[in-house]
C-alpha positions, 0 to 999 in steps of 0.5 A, a space after each residue: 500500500 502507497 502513502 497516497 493509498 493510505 492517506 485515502 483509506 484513512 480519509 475515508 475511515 474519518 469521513 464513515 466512521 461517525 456517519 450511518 453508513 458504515 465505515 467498515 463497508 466503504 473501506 473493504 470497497 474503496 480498498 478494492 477499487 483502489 487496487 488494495 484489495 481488502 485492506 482487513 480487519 485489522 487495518 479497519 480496527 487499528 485506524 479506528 483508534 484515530 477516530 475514537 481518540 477524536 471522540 475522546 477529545 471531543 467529549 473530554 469534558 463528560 467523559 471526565 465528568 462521568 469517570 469522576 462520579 462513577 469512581 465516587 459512586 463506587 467508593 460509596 460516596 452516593 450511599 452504601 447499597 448497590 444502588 447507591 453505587 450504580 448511581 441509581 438513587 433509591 428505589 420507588 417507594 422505599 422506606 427512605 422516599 415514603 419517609 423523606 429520609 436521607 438515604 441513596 443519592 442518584 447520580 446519572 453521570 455514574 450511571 452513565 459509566 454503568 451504561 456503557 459499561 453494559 452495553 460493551 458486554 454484547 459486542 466483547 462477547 460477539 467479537 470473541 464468539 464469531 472472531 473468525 467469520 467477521 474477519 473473514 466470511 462476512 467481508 463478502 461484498 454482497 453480504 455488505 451490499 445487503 446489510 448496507 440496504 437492509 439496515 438503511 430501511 430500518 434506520 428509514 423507518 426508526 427516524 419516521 415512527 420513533 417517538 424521539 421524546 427520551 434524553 440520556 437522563 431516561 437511560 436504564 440498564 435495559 435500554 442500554 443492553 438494546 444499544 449495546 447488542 445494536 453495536 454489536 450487529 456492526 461488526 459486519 461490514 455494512 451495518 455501521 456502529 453509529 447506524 446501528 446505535 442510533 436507529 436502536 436508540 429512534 426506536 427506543 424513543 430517544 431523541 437524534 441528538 441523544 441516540 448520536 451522543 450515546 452511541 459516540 460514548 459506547 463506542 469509545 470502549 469496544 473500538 479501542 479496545 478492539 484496535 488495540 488488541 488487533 494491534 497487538 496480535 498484529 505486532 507478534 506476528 509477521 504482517 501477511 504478504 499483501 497487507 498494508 504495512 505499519 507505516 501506511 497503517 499508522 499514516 492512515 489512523 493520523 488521518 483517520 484522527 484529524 477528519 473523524 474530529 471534524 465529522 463529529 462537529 458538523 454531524 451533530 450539528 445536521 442531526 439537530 435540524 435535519 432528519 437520517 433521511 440522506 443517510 438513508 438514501 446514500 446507503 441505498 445508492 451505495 448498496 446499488 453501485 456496488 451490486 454493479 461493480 460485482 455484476 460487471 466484474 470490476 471488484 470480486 466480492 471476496 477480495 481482488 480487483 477483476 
């Protein structure tokens, strides 16, 4: 892979990342059309790191926020119970409620950690499960021609008939697994992490900005952490003939960090004015080009340019 191939991987990893559309899905195309082939599930988790290091700094401040409350609530700042330490305040109807007496405090940014911590479980589990396929059987361009349709309608139908009235502070722990086994379906390529998320979240009835802010936050801990074990297998083994080499990988995640930044602002700012139908219409068009290219013998579906 060339500099010039690397630096449009990564401004592509940047430019999908964030959006419905799936990043994973444009990288396994764009790689064949360039004459890469598959760049791999390595390459496309290692370039992550870039992009979720943007969400990182953009988020900074609740990150820092919700890191803080959720150490205190576990220290028993909140109270002794497990509530208290899961920032969930007291139950309805309690002894300390009827009574108006001081007991467990509720704290949402502690709860928050919590979330996200338990919507990370399905796609560790998941990842782990059927890591063979995902780097392999399921990178079939027609397998990612049909995630990139199907799951282009439900995101139609989710924006048109979601109730879009819940913020985070409505969050449970049920809804939270519900995010989380939605993330989870994006390790095929085609699905998208983000497009997953949020149309669980317009189902769920959460607003745009709060599904979008959600699935940015449960994102950080499976996309690093699934980059850096990639990398990390990656470094104990000789690279494979053919895939991209360290330099190419690093300078494509560099790229990846400075356009995905750049994507987060200007998305959640559409989002807040303008419904996921362009989105939509993008996949769809997407799905049908692609079904092209496979009919008319320019890419193969798994790997190679015809």
């Amino acid at each position: 892979m060339t500099a010039w191939e690397a630096i449009l991987l990564g401004l592509v990893q940047g430019l999908t990342e964030f959006l419905p559309i799936s990043s994973s899905a444009h990288l396994r195309i764009v790689g064949e059309l360039i004459g890469s082939s598959d760049p791999g599930a390595a390459f496309t988790a290692i370039t992550q790191i870039g992009t979720e290091a943007a969400v990182i700094i953009y988020y900074r401040k609740k990150i820092g926020v919700i890191l803080v409350a959720w150490f205190k609530a576990l220290a028993g700042a909140n109270g002794k119970g497990w509530r208290a330490r899961a920032g969930l305040g007291p139950r309805p109807g309690s002894v300390d409620v009827r009574h108006g007496r001081p007991g467990v405090i509720a704290n949402p940014d502690a709860a928050m950690g919590w979330y996200i911590i338990f919507g990370s479980v399905p796609i560790v589990v998941l990842g782990l499960l059927f890591q063979d396929y995902i780097e392999t059987t399921l990178r079939n361009l027609w397998i990612t021609v049909f995630t990139l349709a199907f799951f282009a309608i439900l995101l139609l139908i989710a924006d048109i008939y979601g109730r879009r009235e819940r913020e985070l502070t409505t969050l449970t722990g049920r809804s939270a697994i519900g995010f989380g086994f939605a993330q989870a379906l994006a390790l095929v390529p085609g699905v998208s992490r983000s497009g997953g998320t949020i149309t669980a979240g317009l189902a769920m009835g959460f607003t745009r900005k709060a599904a979008a802010d959600y699935s940015f936050l449960l994102a950080i801990p499976a996309v690093l952490g699934s980059g850096f074990y990639q990398l990390v297998k990656t470094l104990g083994e000789p690279l494979p003939a053919g895939s991209p080499g360290w330099g190419a990988i690093l300078l494509a995640t560099v790229v990846a960090f400075g356009v995905g930044y750049a994507v987060i602002i200007g998305f959640l700012k559409i989002i807040g004015n303008y419904s996921y139908k362009p989105f939509v219409y993008y996949r769809l068009v997407l799905a049908g080009v692609v079904v092209y290219l496979l009919m008319s013998g320019t890419i193969d579906a798994t790997g190679g340019v015809a």
